[in-house]
C-alpha positions as CSV (number, residue, x, y, z in Angstrom):
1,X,-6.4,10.9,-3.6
2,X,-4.1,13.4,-4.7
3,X,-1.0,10.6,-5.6
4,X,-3.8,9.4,-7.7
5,X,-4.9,12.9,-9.2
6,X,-0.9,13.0,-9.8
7,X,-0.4,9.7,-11.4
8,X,-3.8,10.9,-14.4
9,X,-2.9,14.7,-14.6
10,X,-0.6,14.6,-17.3
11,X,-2.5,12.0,-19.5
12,X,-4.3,14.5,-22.1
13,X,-7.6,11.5,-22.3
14,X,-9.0,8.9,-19.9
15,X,-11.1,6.2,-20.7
16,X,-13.3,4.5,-18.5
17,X,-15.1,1.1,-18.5
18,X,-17.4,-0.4,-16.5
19,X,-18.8,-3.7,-15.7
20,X,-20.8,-5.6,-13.4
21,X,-20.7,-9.2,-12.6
22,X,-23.6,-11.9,-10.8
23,X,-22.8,-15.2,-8.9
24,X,-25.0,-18.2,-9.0
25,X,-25.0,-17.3,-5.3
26,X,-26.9,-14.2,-6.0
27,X,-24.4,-12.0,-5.2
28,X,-23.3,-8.9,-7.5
29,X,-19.7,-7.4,-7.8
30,X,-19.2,-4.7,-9.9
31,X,-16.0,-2.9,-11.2
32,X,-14.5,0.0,-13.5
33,X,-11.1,0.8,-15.0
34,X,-9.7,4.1,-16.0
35,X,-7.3,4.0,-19.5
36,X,-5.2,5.7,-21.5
37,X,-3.6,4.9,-24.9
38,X,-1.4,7.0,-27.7
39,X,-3.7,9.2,-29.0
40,X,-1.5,8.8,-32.4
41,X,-1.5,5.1,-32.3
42,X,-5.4,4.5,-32.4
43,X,-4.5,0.4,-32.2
44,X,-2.5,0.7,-28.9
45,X,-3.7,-1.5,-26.1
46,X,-5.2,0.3,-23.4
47,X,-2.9,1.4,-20.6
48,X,-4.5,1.0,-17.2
49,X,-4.2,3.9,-14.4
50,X,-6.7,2.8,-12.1
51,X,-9.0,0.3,-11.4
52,X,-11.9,-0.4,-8.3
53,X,-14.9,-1.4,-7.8
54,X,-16.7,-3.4,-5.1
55,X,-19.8,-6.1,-4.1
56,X,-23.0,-6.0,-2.3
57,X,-22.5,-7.6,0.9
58,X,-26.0,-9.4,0.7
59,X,-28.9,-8.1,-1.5
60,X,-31.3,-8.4,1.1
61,X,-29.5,-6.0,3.2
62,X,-28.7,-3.0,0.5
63,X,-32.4,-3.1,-1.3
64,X,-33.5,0.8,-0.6
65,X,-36.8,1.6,1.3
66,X,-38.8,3.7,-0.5
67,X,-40.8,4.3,3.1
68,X,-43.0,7.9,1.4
69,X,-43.9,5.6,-1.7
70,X,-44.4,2.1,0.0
71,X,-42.9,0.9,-2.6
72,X,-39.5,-1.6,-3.5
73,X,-38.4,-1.6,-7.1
74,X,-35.5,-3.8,-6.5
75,X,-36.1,-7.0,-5.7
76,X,-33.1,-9.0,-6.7
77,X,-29.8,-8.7,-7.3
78,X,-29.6,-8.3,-11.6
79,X,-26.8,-7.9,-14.2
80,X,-28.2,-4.3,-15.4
81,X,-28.1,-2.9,-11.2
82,X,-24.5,-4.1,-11.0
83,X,-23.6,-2.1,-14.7
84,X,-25.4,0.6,-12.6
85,X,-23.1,0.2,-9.1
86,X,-20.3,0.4,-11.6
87,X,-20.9,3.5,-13.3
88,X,-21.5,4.6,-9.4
89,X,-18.3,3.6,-8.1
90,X,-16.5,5.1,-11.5
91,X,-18.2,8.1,-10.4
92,X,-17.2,8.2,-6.3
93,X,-13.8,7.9,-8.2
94,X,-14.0,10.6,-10.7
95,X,-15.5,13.2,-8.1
96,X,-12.3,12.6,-5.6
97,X,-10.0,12.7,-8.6
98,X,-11.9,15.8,-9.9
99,X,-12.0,14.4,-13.1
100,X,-14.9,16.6,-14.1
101,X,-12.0,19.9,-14.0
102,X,-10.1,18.4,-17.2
103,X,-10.6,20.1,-20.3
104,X,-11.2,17.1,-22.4
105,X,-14.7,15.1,-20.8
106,X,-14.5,11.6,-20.1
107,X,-15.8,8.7,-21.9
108,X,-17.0,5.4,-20.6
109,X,-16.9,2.1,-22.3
110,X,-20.0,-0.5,-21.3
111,X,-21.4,-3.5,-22.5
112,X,-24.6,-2.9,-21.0
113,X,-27.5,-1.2,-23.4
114,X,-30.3,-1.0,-20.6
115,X,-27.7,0.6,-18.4
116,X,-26.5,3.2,-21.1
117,X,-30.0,4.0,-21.5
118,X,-30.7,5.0,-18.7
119,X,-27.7,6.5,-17.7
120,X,-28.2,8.6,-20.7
121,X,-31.4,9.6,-19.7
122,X,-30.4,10.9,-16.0
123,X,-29.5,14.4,-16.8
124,X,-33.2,15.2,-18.2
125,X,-35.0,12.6,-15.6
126,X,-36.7,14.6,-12.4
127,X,-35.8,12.9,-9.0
128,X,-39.1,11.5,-8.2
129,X,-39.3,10.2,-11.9
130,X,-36.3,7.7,-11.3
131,X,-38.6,6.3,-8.2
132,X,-40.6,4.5,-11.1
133,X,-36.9,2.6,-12.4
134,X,-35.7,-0.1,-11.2
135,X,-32.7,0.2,-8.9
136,X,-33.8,3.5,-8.4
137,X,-32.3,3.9,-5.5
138,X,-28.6,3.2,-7.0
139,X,-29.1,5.8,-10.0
140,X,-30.4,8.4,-7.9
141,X,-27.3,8.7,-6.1
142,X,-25.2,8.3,-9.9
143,X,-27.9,11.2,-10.5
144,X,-26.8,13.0,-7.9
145,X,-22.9,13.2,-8.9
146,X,-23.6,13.6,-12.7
147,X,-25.7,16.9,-11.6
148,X,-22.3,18.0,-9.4
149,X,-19.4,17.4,-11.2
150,X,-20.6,16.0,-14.6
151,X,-22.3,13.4,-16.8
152,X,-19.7,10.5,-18.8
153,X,-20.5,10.4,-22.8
154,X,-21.6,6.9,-22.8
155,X,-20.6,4.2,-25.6
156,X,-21.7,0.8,-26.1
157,X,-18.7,-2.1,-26.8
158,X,-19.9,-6.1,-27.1
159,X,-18.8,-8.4,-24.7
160,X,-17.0,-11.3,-25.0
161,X,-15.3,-11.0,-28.2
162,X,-12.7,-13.0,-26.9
163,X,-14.4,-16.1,-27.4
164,X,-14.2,-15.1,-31.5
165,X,-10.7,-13.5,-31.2
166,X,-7.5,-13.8,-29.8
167,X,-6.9,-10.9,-27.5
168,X,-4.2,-9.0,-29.4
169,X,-6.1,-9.0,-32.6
170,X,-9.0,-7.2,-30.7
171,X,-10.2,-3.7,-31.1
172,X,-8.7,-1.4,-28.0
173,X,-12.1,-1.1,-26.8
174,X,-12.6,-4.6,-26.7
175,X,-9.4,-5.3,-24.8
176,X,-10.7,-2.5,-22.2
177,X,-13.8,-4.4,-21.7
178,X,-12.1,-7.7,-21.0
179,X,-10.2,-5.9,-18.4
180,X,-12.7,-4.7,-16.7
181,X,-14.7,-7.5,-17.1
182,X,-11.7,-9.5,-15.4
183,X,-11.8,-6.5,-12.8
184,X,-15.5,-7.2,-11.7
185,X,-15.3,-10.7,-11.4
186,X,-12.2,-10.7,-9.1
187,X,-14.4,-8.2,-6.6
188,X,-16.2,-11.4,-6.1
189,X,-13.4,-12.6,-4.1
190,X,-11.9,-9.5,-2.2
191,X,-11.5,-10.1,1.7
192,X,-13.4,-6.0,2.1
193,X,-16.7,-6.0,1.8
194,X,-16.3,-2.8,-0.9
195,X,-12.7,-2.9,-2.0
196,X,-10.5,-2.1,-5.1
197,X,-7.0,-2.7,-6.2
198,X,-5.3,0.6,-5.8
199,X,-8.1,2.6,-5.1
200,X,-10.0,1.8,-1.6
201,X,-13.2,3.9,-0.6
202,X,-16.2,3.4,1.2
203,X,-19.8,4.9,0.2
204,X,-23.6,3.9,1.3
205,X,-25.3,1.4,0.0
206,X,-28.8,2.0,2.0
207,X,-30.6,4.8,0.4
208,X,-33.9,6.1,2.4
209,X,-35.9,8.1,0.4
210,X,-38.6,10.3,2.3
């Protein structure tokens, strides 16, 4: 990772975006994007550093088992727990690059409300209060790194504003959500089970609470 901390350190602000993506098979893929742009030319496209992300091999299989609380709050794959895994897997990222160390805190983009809310909500939320959320198990974990190395501001962009604009007439935060957006849905199709253009990793998916 350090090629990668490299190839960001002299950029003076990243952006990040998120988004998660669903199959008709019920499967989820998820995937973020880390950007910078000319902070003097406000309309510049985003520039991407990095990108990853990842999919659920088979929901069945990742669901967490809440064996103390006898209990399952996610029961289905949904678009709201793949914004989730993708704000986890920006995360994994962020902690290896040591993103939390720069000066200027990172911002991600998402076109998720539900996910922001929550998200928002992690750094006041007791552990055994996220048992009660759904896909509790998946922001535990996102709790976990935001208590470490840092929370992301979070802000809301609309999704496919493409279909109302052409592409270069969009605002730079709309561009970044199409990519990302293109990001997540080509996880769907990566030979690795958890796999991501430049950046590879590999992080548990079964959470046990006791």
């Amino acid at each position: 990772s350090n090629d990668l901390a490299d190839l960001i350190e002299e950029e003076e602000e990243l952006e990040f975006y998120t988004d998660g993506s669903l199959k008709r098979n019920a499967r989820g893929a998820f995937g973020w994007i880390c950007t910078t742009r000319d902070s003097e030319n406000e309309d510049e496209q985003p520039k991407v550093l990095l990108k990853g992300g990842g999919r659920e091999s088979e929901f069945q299989e990742d669901i967490v088992e809440m064996n103390s609380h006898k209990v399952v709050k996610t029961v289905a794959p949904s678009s709201t727990r793949e914004e989730a895994m993708a704000m986890l897997s920006m995360h994994v990222a962020a902690r290896g690059l040591e993103i939390s160390k720069r000066k200027v805190g990172p911002v991600n983009y998402s076109d998720s409300q539900s996910a922001i809310s929550t998200y928002r909500s992690l750094s006041k939320t007791f552990p055994h209060e996220l048992l009660r959320k759904n896909n509790a198990d998946v922001w535990q974990l996102i709790q976990a790194c935001g208590l470490e190395c840092g929370f992301f501001e979070q802000k809301y962009v609309p999704s496919h504003m493409d279909k109302f604009m052409k592409f270069e007439d969009l605002k730079p935060e709309w561009q970044g959500n199409m990519l990302v957006d293109k990001v997540a849905d080509e996880m769907h199709y990566e030979e690795d089970e958890i796999s991501a253009g430049i950046w590879r990793h590999v992080y548990l998916l079964h959470s046990f609470i006791r």
